[in-house]
N, C-alpha and C positions, 0 to 999 in steps of 0.2 A: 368635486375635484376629479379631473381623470388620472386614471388611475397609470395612465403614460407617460405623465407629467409631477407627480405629488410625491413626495417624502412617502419613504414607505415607513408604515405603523401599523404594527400585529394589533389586532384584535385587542380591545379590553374589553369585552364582554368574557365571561364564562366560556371558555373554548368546549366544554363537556356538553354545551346546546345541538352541537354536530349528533346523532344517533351511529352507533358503532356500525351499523350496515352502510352509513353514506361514508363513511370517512376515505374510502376507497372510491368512492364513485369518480369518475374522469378521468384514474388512473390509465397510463395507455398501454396496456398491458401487450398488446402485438405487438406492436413497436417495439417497446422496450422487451419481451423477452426472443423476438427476432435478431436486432442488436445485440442484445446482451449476450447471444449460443451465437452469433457470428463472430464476438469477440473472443469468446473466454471459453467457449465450448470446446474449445481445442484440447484440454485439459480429461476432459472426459472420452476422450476416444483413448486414451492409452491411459486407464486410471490406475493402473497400477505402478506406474512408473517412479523409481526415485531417482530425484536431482540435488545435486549439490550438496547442503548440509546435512541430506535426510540418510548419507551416506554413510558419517559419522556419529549420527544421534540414534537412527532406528534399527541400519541392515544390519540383522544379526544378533541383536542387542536387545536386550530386556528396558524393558521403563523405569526401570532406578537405575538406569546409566543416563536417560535425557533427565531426569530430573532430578539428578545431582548434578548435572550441568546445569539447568535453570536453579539451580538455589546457588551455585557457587556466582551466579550473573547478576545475582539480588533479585531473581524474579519471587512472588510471592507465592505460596502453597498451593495455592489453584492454580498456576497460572499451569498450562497443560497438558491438566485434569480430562478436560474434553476431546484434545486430540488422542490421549490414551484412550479411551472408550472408544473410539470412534473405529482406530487402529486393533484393537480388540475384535471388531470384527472386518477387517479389511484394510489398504493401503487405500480400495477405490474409497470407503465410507469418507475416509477424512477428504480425499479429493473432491468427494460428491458436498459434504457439507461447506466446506472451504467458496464451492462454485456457487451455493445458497447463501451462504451467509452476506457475501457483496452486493447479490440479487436482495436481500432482507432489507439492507442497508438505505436501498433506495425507496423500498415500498415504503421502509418506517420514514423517509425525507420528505417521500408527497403528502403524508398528514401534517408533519412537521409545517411543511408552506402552504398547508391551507390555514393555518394559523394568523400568516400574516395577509392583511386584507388587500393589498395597493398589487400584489402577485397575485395574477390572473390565473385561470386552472390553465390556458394555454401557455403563458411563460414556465408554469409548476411544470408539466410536461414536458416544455424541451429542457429545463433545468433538472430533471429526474433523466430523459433520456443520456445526455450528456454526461451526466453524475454518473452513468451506469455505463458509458461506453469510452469515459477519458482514459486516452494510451498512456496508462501509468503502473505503476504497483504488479509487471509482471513476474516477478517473485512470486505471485501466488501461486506458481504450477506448483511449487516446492513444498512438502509437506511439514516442514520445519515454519512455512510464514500460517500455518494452519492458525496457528496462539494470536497473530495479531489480526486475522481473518476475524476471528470469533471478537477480539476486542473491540475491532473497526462495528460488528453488529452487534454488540451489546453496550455501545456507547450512544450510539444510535436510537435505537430501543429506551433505553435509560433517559435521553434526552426527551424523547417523545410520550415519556410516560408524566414526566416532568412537567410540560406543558401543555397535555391533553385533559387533566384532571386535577382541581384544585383540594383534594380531598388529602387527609392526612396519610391516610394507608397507601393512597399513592407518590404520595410522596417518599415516604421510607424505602417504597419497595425500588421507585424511580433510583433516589442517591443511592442504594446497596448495587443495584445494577450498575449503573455508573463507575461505583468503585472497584467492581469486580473487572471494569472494563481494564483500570488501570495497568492492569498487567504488561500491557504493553506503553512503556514508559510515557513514552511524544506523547500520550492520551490527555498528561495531566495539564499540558498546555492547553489541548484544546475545550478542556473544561470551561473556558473563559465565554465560547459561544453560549452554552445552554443557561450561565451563570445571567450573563445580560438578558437574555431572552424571558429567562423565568423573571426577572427583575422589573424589563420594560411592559410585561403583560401586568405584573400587579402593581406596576408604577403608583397610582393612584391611592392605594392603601400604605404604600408604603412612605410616600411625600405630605397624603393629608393628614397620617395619625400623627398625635402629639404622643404617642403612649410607644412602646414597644408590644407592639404585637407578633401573632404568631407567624406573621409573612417576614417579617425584622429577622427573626430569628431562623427561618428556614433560609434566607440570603446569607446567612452567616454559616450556616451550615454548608452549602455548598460551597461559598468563600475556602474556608478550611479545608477540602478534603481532602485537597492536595497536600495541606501542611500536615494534616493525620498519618497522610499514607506515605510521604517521606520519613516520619517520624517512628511511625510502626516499622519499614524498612528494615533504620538506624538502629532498630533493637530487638529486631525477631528475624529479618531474612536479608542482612548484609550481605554484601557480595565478600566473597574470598579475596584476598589480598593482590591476587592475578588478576581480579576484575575490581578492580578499587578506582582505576582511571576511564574503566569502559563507560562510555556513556555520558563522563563528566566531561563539564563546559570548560572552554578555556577562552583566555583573555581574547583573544586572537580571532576565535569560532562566536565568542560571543560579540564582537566587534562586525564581523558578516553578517549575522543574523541581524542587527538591531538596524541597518540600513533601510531596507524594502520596510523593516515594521514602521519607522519611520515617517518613509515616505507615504505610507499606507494610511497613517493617524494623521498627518498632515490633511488629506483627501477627505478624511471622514471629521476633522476640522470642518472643513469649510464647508460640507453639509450642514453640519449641527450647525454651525453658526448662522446658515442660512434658512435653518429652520425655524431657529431663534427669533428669525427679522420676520419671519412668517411669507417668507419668498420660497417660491415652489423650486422644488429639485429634480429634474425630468428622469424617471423611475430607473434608464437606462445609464445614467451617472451612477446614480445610488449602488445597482449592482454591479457595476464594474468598478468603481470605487471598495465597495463592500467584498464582495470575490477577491480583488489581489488583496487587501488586508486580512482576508482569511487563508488566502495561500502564504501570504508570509509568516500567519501563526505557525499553518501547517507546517513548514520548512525551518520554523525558528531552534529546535530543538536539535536538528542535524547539523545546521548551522554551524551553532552553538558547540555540539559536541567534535566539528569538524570531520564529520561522517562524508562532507561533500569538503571539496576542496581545490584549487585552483589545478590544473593539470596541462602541461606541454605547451605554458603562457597564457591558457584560459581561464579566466576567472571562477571562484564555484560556481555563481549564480548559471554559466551556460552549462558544467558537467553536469546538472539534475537534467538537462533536457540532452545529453548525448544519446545516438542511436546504441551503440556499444558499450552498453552501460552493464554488461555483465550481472552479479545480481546486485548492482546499487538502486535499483528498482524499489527497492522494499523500503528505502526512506523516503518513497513519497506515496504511504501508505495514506495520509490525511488530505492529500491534495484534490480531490474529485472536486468537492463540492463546493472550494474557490476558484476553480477555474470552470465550472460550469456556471457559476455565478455571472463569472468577468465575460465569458464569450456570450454568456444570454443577453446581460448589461449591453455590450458593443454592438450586439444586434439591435437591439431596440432603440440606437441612438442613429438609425442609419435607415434610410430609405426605404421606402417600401419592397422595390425589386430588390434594392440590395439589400435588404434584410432575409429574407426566405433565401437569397444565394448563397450569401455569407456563413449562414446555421450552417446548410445544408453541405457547405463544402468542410467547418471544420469536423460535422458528425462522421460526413463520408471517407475523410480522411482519417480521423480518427480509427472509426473501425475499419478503413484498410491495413493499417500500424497494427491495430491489433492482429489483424487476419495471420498478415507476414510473420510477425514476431510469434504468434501463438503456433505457428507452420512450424519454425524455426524448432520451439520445444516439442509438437510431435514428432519431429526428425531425430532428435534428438535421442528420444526416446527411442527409434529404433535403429539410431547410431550405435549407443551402448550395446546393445542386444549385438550386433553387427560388428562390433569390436570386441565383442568379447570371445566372438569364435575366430577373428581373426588372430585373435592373441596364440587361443588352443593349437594355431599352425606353426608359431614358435616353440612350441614344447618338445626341447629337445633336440631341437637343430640349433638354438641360439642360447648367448646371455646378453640380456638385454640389463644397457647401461644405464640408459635414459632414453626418453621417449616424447617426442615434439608434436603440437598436433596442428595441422595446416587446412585441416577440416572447420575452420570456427563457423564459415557459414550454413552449416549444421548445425548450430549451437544457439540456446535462444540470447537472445539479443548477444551473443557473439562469444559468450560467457565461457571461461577456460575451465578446463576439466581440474581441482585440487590435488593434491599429493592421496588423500584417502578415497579419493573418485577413482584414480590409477588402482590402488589398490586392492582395491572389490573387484575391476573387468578384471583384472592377473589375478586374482583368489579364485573367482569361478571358472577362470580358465584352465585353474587346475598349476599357476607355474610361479617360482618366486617374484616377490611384488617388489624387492628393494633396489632401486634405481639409484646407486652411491653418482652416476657420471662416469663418461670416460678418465676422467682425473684419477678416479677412485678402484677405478676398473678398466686399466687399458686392455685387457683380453676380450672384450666385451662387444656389444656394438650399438650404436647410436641407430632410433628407431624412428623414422620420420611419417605420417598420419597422410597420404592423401587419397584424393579422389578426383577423377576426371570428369565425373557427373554432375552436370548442368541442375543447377536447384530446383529448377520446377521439373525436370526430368525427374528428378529424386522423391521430388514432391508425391508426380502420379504414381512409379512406380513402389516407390517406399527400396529399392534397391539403390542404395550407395554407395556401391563397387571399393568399398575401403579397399587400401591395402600399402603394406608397408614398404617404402625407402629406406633400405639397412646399406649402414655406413660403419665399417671397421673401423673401433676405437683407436687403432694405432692411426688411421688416417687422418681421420679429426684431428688428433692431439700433432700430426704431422703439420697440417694445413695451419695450425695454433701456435705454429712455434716451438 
């Protein structure tokens, strides 16, 4: 059967026949860690930088103030444990481990698809390299997305420990990893991958015995852990009564979500059913078929919770893919590895030339996305620094009412600076932080953010000439009626 043209079917043989020295062999390691510092490397040239939430959970703050905010969010007792240590010795450690852990995630997926036998080591390749270069998930500059960093790589890990070895000890160790992945909630949907995977590898033991055996009962065991770890939740780390809606599904978000899954199970229908007939499924159906129904697991959860949502007459399904996605980035923490799936899949249903085009244009562009947008957050990084001395030129000649900022393309994927983001550049600048408005304070004045500098100007020089447009509150409130 070629393996271009056949239903793809994982291995039932003993997947532990591999020796742990090859398991890695064919990995493309230049490539992929070329890409991967041309994407994401951006992150480490300014490691000590905080963005966004890390604003409010770390500057200045002790670790039982972030984790009394994850216990009042229903996160679980570990959940991070590891960023604390990490942050113990640096702001760079957590950024340095955060840039590993994604990098882990991919090495633990090319053993994972040497499992399945009809994936070639050349398709496992561009489906690792893509896995590891898709313009998604850039939240991760933030040291706040550090917890779901580590979940994304210990779910991963978990999964592959799951079906590299069919021995009991690894097993236990496998689901304890897994569970510990949960912390970051969306995880428990995607349990449903490693649950068929472990299923379809021991298929045969599991459909010939007439008896319950001990594979029966390990499928059941991972069946539940989700309904464990809801349940443990419910009665040891509920969320506080402020976070009692965060996160829950609604009628509405659950109604978006169930669409694409849908249309997704429909497609993976008419596989299996053509599997059934004993009619071959040409490899590059399979994974494009099998990719968007893993991107739609991925996305089911935010969906659902209505974390995405239709905006300015667009539907949600196009707001996960906006360039200006400020940091809604972080809910497509699970998407890599369906849409590396679905673009390898479309390759392989497409011509010879136009197959090697086609990769090669969505890789290239891809890490150009990333290049730009990862630009974006080290500008950013020495935006702040750059605003904060420009705040120190107020002190004392103004009162500042409110304050606009016109610089977003400084800002990574365009993302607005918070009310407690304000508050830190005017703390360190030494001047009071509370912005009531002109409304609140017509003696005051309205403080406007620009810069005349050219972004890739900004880019080489790292100078961006900030400086303030000040507008007398009586004028504003004049202009306002």
């Amino acid at each position: 059967m070629s393996s271009s043209k056949s239903w793809v079917q994982p291995e039932t043989a003993d997947p532990t026949g591999v020796k742990p020295e090859r398991m890695l062999a064919g990995f493309p390691w230049v490539s992929a860690i070329v890409l991967y510092t041309l994407s994401w490397g951006w992150s480490l040239l300014r490691p000590n930088t905080f963005y966004w939430d890390d604003w409010s959970f770390f500057w200045r703050k002790p670790f039982t103030s972030y984790a009394g905010t994850l216990h009042s969010m229903g996160c679980p007792p570990w959940a991070g444990l590891l960023e604390f240590a990490f942050l113990n010795l640096g702001v760079w450690a957590a950024t340095l481990a955060t840039f590993f852990y994604y990098f882990g995630a991919g090495v633990n997926l090319f053993i994972l698809l040497k499992s399945i036998s009809s994936i070639t080591i050349k398709s496992n390749r561009l489906i690792v390299i893509l896995f590891l270069s898709a313009p998604v998930t850039h939240a991760r500059f933030s040291i706040t997305e550090s917890d779901d960093a580590s979940s994304y790589f210990l779910f991963f890990l978990g999964w592959l420990l799951l079906v590299r070895d069919k021995s009991s000890k690894c097993f236990f160790l496998a689901i304890t990893i897994l569970f510990l992945s949960f912390k970051t909630h969306s995880v428990l949907f995607f349990l449903l991958l490693p649950l068929l995977h472990f299923a379809w590898l021991n298929k045969e033991d599991l459909l010939k015995s007439k008896k319950v055996t001990c594979r029966h009962l390990q499928v059941v065991v991972i069946a539940v852990m989700p309904f464990a770890y809801i349940l443990l939740r419910a009665l040891f780390w509920a969320p506080t009564a402020g976070f009692q809606d965060y996160q829950k599904p609604t009628a509405a978000g659950t109604v978006t979500a169930l669409r694409p899954v849908l249309l997704g199970l429909l497609g993976l229908s008419i596989i299996g059913f053509r599997h059934i007939k004993n009619k071959r499924t040409h490899l590059g159906w399979v994974l494009l078929v099998v990719g968007f129904s893993i991107t739609t697991l991925a996305l089911f959860p935010y969906f659902a919770g209505e974390f995405y949502v239709g905006y300015a007459g667009r539907p949600a399904y196009v707001t996960v893919f906006e360039f200006r996605a400020d940091w809604r980035s972080r809910y497509q923490l699970l998407m890599p590895l369906g849409l590396a799936l679905s673009v390898v899949g479309l390759n392989e249903l497409l011509k010879h030339r136009l197959k090697n085009l086609f990769f090669g244009f969505v890789l290239v562009l891809s890490v150009a996305l990333n290049m730009f947008w990862g630009s974006q957050y080290f500008l950013m990084s020495h935006k702040q620094e750059q605003l904060v001395e420009l705040f120190k030129t107020t002190k004392g000649e103004l009162t500042i009412a409110s304050v606009e900022d016109q610089t977003m393309r400084f800002n990574g994927r365009e993302s607005k600076f918070r009310g407690y983001e304000w508050a830190g550049f005017m703390t360190l600048a030494g001047i009071p932080t509370d912005r009531p408005g002109c409304d609140a304070l017509p003696a005051g004045s309205a403080l406007t953010l620009k810069s005349d500098v050219p972004y890739l100007k900004a880019l080489v020089t790292r100078d961006l000439d900030l400086y303030f447009e000040v507008e007398p509150c009586s004028e504003v409130l004049a202009k306002d009626g």
